[in-house]
C-alpha positions as CSV (number, residue, x, y, z in Angstrom):
1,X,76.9,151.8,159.1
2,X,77.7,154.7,156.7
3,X,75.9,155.1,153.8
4,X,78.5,154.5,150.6
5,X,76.7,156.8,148.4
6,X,79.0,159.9,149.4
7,X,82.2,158.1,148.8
8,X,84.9,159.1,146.6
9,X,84.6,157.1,143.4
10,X,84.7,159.5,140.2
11,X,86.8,157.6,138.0
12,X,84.2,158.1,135.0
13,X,85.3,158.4,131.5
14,X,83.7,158.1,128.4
15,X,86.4,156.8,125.6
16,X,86.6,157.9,122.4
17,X,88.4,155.2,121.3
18,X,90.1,151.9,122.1
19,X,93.6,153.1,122.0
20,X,92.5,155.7,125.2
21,X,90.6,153.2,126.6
22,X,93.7,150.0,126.8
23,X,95.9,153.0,127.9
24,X,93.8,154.1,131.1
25,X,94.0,152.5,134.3
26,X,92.3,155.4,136.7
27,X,94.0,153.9,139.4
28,X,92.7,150.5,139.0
29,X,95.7,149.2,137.7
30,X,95.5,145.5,138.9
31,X,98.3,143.3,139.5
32,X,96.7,140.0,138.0
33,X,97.8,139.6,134.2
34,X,94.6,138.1,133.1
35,X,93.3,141.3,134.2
36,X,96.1,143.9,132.8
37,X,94.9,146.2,130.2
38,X,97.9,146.3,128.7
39,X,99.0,142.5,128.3
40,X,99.7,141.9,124.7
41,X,98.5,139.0,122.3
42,X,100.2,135.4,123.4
43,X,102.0,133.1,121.1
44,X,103.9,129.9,121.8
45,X,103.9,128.0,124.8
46,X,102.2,129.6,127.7
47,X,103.6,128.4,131.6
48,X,100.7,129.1,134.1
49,X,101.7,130.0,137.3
50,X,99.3,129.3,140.8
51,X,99.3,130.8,143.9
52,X,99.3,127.9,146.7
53,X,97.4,130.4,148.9
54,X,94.0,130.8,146.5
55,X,94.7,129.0,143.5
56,X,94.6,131.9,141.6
57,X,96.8,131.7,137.7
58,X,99.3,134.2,136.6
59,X,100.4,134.7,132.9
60,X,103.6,135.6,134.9
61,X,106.0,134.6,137.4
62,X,106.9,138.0,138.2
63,X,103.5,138.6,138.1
64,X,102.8,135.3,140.6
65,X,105.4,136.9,143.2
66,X,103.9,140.5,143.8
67,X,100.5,138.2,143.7
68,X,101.6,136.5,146.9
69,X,102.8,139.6,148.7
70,X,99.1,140.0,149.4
71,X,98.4,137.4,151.6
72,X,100.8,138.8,153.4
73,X,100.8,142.6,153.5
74,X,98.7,145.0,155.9
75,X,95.4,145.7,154.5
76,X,94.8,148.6,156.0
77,X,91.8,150.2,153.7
78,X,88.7,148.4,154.8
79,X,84.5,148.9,153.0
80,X,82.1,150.4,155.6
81,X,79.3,148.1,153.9
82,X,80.9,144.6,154.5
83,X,83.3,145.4,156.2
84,X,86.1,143.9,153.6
85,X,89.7,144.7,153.6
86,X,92.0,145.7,150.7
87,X,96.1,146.0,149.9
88,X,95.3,149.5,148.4
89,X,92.8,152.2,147.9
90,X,92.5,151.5,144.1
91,X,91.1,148.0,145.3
92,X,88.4,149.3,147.7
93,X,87.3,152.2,145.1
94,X,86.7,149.4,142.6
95,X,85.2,146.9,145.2
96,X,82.9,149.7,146.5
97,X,81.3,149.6,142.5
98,X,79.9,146.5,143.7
99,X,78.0,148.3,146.5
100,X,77.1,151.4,144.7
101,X,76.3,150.1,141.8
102,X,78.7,152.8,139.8
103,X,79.6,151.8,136.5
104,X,81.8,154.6,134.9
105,X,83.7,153.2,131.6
106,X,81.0,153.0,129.1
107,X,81.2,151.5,125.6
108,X,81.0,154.1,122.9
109,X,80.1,151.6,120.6
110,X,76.8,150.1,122.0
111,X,76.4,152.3,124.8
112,X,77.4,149.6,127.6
113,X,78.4,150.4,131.1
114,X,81.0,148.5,133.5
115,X,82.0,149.2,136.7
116,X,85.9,148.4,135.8
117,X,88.1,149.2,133.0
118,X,89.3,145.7,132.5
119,X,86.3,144.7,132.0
120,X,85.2,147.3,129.3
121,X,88.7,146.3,127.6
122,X,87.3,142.9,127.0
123,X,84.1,143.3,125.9
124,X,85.4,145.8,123.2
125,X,87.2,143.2,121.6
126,X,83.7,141.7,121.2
127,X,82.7,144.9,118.5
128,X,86.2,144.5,116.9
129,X,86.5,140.5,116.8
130,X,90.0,140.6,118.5
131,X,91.3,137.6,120.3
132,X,94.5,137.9,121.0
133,X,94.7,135.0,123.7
134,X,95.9,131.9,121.7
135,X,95.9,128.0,122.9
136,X,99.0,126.3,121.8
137,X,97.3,122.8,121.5
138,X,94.3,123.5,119.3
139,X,95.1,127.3,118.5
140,X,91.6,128.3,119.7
141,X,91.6,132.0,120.2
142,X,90.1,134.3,123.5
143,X,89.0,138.0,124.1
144,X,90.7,137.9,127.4
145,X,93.7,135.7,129.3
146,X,91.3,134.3,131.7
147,X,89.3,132.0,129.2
148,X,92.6,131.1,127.9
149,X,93.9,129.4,131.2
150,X,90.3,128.2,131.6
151,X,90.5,126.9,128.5
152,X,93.7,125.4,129.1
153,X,92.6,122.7,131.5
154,X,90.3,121.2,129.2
155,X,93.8,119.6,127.2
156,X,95.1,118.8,130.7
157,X,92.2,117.0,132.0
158,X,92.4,119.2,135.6
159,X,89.4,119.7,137.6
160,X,90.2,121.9,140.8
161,X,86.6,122.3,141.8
162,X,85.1,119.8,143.7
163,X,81.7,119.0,145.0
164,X,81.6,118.5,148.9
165,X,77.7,116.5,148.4
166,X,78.2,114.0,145.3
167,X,82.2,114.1,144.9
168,X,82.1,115.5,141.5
169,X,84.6,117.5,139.9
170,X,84.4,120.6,137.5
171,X,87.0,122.2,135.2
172,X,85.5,126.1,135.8
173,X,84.1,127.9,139.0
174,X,81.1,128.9,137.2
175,X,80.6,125.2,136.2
176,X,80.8,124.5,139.2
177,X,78.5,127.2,141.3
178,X,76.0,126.3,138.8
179,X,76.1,122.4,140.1
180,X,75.6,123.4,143.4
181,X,72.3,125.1,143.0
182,X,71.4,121.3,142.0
183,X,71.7,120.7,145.9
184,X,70.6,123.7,147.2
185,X,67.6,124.2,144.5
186,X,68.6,127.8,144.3
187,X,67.6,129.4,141.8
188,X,68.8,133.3,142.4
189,X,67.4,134.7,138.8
190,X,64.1,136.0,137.9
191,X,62.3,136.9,135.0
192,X,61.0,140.6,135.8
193,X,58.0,139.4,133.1
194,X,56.7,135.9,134.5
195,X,58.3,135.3,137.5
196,X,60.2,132.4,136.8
197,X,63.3,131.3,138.2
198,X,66.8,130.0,136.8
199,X,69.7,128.5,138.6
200,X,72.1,131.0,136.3
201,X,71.9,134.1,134.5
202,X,72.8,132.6,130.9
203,X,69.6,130.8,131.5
204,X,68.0,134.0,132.4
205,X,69.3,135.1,129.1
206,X,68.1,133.0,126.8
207,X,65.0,132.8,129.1
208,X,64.0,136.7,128.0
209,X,64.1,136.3,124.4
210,X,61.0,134.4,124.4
211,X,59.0,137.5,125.6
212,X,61.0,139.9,122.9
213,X,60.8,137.5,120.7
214,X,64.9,138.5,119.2
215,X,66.5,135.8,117.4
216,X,69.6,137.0,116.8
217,X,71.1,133.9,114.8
218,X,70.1,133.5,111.2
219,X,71.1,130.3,108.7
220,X,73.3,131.8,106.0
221,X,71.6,129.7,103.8
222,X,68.1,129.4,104.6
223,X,67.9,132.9,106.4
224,X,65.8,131.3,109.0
225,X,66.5,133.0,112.8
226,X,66.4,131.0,115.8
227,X,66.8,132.9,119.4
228,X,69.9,130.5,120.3
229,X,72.5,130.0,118.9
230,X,72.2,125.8,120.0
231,X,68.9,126.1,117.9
232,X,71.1,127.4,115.0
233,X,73.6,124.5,115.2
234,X,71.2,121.8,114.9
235,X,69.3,123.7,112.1
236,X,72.5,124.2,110.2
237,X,72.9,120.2,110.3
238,X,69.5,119.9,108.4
239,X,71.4,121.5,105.8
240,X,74.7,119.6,105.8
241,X,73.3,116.7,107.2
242,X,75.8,116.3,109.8
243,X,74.7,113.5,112.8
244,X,77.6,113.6,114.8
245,X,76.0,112.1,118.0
246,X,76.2,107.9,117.7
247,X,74.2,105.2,119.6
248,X,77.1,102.9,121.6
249,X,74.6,99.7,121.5
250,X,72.9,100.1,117.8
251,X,75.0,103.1,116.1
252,X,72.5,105.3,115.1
253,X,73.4,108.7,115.0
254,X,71.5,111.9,115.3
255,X,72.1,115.5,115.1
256,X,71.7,116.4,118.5
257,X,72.4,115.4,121.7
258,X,68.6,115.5,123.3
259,X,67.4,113.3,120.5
260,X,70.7,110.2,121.2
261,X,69.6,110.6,125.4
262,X,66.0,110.0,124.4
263,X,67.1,107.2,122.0
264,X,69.6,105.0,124.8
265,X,66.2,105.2,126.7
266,X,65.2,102.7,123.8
267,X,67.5,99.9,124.8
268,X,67.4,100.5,128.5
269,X,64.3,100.4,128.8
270,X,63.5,103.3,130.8
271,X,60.2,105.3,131.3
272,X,60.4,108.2,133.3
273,X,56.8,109.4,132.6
274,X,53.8,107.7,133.7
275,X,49.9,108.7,132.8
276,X,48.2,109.5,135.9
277,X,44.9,108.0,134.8
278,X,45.5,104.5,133.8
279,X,49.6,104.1,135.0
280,X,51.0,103.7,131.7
281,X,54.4,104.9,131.2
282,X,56.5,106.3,128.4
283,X,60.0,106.8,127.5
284,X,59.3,110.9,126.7
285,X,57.5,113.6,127.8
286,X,55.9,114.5,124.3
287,X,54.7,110.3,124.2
288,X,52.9,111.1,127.4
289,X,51.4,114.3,126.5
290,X,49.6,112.9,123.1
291,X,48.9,109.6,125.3
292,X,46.6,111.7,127.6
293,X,44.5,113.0,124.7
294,X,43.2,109.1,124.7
295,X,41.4,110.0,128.1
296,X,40.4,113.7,127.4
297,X,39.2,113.1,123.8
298,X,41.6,116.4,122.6
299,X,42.4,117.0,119.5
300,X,44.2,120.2,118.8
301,X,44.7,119.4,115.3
302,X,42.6,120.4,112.7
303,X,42.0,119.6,109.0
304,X,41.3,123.1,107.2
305,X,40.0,121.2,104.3
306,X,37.5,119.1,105.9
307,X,37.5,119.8,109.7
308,X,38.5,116.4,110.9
309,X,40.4,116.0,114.2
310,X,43.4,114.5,115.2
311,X,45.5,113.7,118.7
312,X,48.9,114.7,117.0
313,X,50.0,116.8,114.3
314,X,52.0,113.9,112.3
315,X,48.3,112.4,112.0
316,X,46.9,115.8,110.1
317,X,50.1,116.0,107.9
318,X,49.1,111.9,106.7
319,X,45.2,112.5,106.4
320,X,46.0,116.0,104.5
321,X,47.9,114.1,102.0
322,X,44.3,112.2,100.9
323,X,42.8,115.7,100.0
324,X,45.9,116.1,97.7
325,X,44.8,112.6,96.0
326,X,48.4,112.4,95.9
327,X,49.3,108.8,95.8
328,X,52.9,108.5,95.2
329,X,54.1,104.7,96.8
330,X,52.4,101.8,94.0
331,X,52.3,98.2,94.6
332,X,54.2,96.4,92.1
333,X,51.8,93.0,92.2
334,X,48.4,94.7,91.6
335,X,49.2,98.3,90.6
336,X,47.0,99.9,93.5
337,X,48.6,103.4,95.0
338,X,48.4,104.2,98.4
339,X,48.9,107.6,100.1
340,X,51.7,106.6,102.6
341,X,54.6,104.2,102.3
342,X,53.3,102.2,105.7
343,X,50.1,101.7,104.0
344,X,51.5,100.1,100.9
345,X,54.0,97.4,103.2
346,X,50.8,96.5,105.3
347,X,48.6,96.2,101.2
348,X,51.6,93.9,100.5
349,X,51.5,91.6,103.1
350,X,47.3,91.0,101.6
351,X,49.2,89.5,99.1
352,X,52.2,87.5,100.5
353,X,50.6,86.9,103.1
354,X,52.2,88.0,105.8
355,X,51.7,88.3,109.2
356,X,54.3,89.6,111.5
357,X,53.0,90.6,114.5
358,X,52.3,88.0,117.0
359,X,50.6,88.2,120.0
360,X,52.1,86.8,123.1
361,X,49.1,85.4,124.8
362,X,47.0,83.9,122.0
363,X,49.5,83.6,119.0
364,X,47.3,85.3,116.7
365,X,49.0,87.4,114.3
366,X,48.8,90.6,112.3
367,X,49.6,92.2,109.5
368,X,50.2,95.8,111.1
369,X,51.6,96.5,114.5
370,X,48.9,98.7,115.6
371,X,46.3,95.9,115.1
372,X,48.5,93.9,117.2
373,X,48.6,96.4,120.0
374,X,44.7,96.8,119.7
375,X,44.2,93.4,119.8
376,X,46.3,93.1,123.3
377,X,43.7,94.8,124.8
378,X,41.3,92.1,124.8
379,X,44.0,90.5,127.0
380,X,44.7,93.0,129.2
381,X,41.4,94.0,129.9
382,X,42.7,97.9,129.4
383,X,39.8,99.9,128.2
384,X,40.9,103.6,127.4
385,X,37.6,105.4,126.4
386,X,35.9,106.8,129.0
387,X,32.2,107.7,128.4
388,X,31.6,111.1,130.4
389,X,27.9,110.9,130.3
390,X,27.5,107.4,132.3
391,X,31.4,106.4,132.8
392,X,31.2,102.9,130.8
393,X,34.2,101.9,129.4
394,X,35.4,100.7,126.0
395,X,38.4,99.1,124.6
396,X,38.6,100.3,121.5
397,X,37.7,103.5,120.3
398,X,35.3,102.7,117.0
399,X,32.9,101.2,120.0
400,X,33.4,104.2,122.3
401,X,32.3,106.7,119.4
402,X,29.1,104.1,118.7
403,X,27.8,104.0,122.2
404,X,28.4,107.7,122.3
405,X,25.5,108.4,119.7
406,X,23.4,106.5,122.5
407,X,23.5,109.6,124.6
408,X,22.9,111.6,121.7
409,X,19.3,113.1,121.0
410,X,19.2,112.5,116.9
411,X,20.0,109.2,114.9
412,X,21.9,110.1,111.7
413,X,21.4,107.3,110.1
414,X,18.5,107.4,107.7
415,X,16.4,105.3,105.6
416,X,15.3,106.9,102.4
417,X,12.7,104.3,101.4
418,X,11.0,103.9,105.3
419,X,11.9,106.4,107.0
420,X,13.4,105.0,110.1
421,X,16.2,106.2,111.8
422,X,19.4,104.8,113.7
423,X,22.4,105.6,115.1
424,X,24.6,103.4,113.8
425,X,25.6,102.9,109.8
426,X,25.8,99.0,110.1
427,X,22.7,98.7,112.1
428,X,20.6,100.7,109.0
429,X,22.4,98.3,106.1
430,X,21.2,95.5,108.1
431,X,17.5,96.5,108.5
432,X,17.5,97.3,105.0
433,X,17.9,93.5,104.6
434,X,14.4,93.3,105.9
435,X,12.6,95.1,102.6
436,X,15.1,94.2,99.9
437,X,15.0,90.7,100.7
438,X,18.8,90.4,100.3
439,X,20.6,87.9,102.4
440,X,24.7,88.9,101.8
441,X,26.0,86.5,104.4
442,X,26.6,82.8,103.7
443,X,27.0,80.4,106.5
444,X,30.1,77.9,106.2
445,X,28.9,75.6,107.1
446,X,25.2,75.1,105.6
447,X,25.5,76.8,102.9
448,X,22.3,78.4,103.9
449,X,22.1,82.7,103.1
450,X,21.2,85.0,105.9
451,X,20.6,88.5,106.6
């Protein structure tokens, strides 16, 4: 097969402005008038015009009728690399681009090459903000005629491509070449830098921008730059406050989409991530990931004040506020401040009370939830913490971190009077018993005092 690299194809230009450029059709001129260079803004009502053949939409009647003499003409101009055939020359020199690579209207704004003039036409009206391509139903505005008609189908409902595997139906083509990579598990686009893969290019896209590190949308009032514009919206609604996604079953709403389909998981129960250690599951992926620091004993989170550890980062923001001695929520019965609002509720109920957690199995009850999810452990025999040293296993993880000094070679516990050592706190206030003579506990039933 002949190599296309000596064909005739020298239609370059470099515009010097738009006026040359929407005036120039180097042959190309196409027939479609989506595609027309010359097609002028639309106003009004706009008829839409198929062809039964391909399905392909005309601006045009007129425009429709020359379209169909195509199926039906001689095409007598044929590629030597795929062996296509075309109505005209002008056709094959533009499909030959496609080979060749040849993209010979460039963009003297930014410098940007296409391989058709059309094409270059539309994405200039990206520099100058021109949409001349208006929808009569909501007046939403397009660069080019083709989004229009696109556009169009979302007021009439049509969907004209459907899937042959699951039956489902899609208003655009690229919609709908996307959904089929679902089935197939394509996924045609790489990232030159890491090698991952993406079932479309916008994905590629947005993909790239993590290795550059461009964020090309800012907050007009924070100033803040995100790298997509979907990152922008939802920061914009911390701002106005905006939650326009609502909970059918309880009504909450929230400000993105992601955060309502992780919420309906709530009521339905789902839990589409389960810990491969111990088979618990959990309704996110972020819920399992902190869950599995229980078995490894990470914590990524650091206290710069005081070194301290924690599982998440929600945990160092609490214990930081302690350092602060910042102790803003007060209890109105006894005047004692706590740290965190949740910690003043629970120092409430040591007044009322209150209890109002209940276990299931037993019936005992608790003033905090997280006592009562402890305390279900004792039930479920489920012991989280994992010695490494000689694999026993613990319940809870106050008696995990005692039998862990076991192993350890020093006891840090020391008594200043006699010497002795151990390596637990309670166990040296209770042998201190033994040369004070003091005897704290009193039995309830004797009376007697013991230490």
């Amino acid at each position: 097969m002949e190599n296309v690299n000596h064909l005739d194809t020298s239609t370059s230009a470099v515009f010097n402005n738009i006026d040359t450029v929407t005036q120039t059709y180097n042959d190309e001129k196409l027939l479609w008038s989506e595609t027309l260079t010359t097609q002028g803004s639309l106003y009004g009502n706009i008829p839409e015009y198929s062809c039964d053949t391909c399905g392909k939409t005309f601006l045009l009647e007129n425009d429709l009728s020359t379209h169909k003499e195509i199926h039906n003409r001689e095409k007598p101009f044929h590629c030597e690399v795929c062996g296509q055939s075309f109505v005209t020359n002008s056709y094959l020199t533009s499909h030959i681009r496609t080979h060749t690579g040849e993209k010979p209207f460039h963009c003297e704004i930014c410098g940007k090459s296409f391989s058709h003039n059309s094409t270059l036409v539309v994405h200039i009206r990206m520099h100058t903000g021109e949409r001349p391509y208006h929808c009569d139903i909501c007046g939403k505005a397009f660069a080019d005629n083709s989004n229009l008609v696109g556009h169009r189908r979302i007021h009439t409902g049509e969907k004209r491509f459907d899937c042959d595997i699951c039956g489902k139906s899609f208003i655009f083509k690229s919609d709908f070449n996307r959904h089929k990579r679902i089935h197939t598990g394509e996924k045609p686009f790489s990232c030159e830098l890491c090698g991952d893969s993406f079932s479309d290019n916008s994905s590629l896209v947005r993909h790239r921008r993590i290795h550059t590190g461009e964020k090309r949308f800012h907050c007009e009032i924070c100033a803040k730059s995100f790298a997509f514009n979907s990152d922008l919206n939802r920061h914009k609604r911390v701002h106005n406050g905006e939650r326009p996604y609502h909970c059918e079953v309880c009504a909450k709403s929230f400000s993105d989409n992601s955060s309502l389909l992780v919420h309906r998981r709530i009521h339905t129960g789902e839990k589409r991530f389960d810990c491969e250690i111990c088979s618990k599951s959990f309704i996110t992926s972020s819920d399992l990931t902190r869950h599995k620091r229980i078995h490894t004993g990470e914590k990524p989170y650091h206290c710069d004040v005081c070194g301290k550890s924690f599982i998440t980062n929600g945990h160092l923001k609490r214990h930081k506020i302690m350092h602060t001695g910042v102790k803003n929520y007060h209890c109105e019965i006894c005047g004692k401040s706590c740290t965190r609002n949740s910690h003043l509720v629970s120092h409430i109920r040591s007044h009322t009370g209150e209890k109002p957690f209940h276990c299931e199995v037993c019936g005992k009850s608790f003033t905090q939830n997280s006592k009562l999810n402890l305390h279900k452990r004792i039930h479920t025999g489920e012991k989280l913490f994992h010695c490494e040293v000689c694999g026993k296993s613990f319940v809870f993880n106050s008696d995990f971190n005692r039998h862990k000094r076991t192993h350890a070679v020093g006891k840090s516990h020391h008594g200043e009077t006699f010497g002795k050592s151990f390596t637990q706190s309670s166990c040296l206030v209770t042998h201190s018993c033994i040369h004070t003579g003091e005897k704290p506990y009193l039995c309830e039933i004797c009376g007697n005092l013991a230490s």
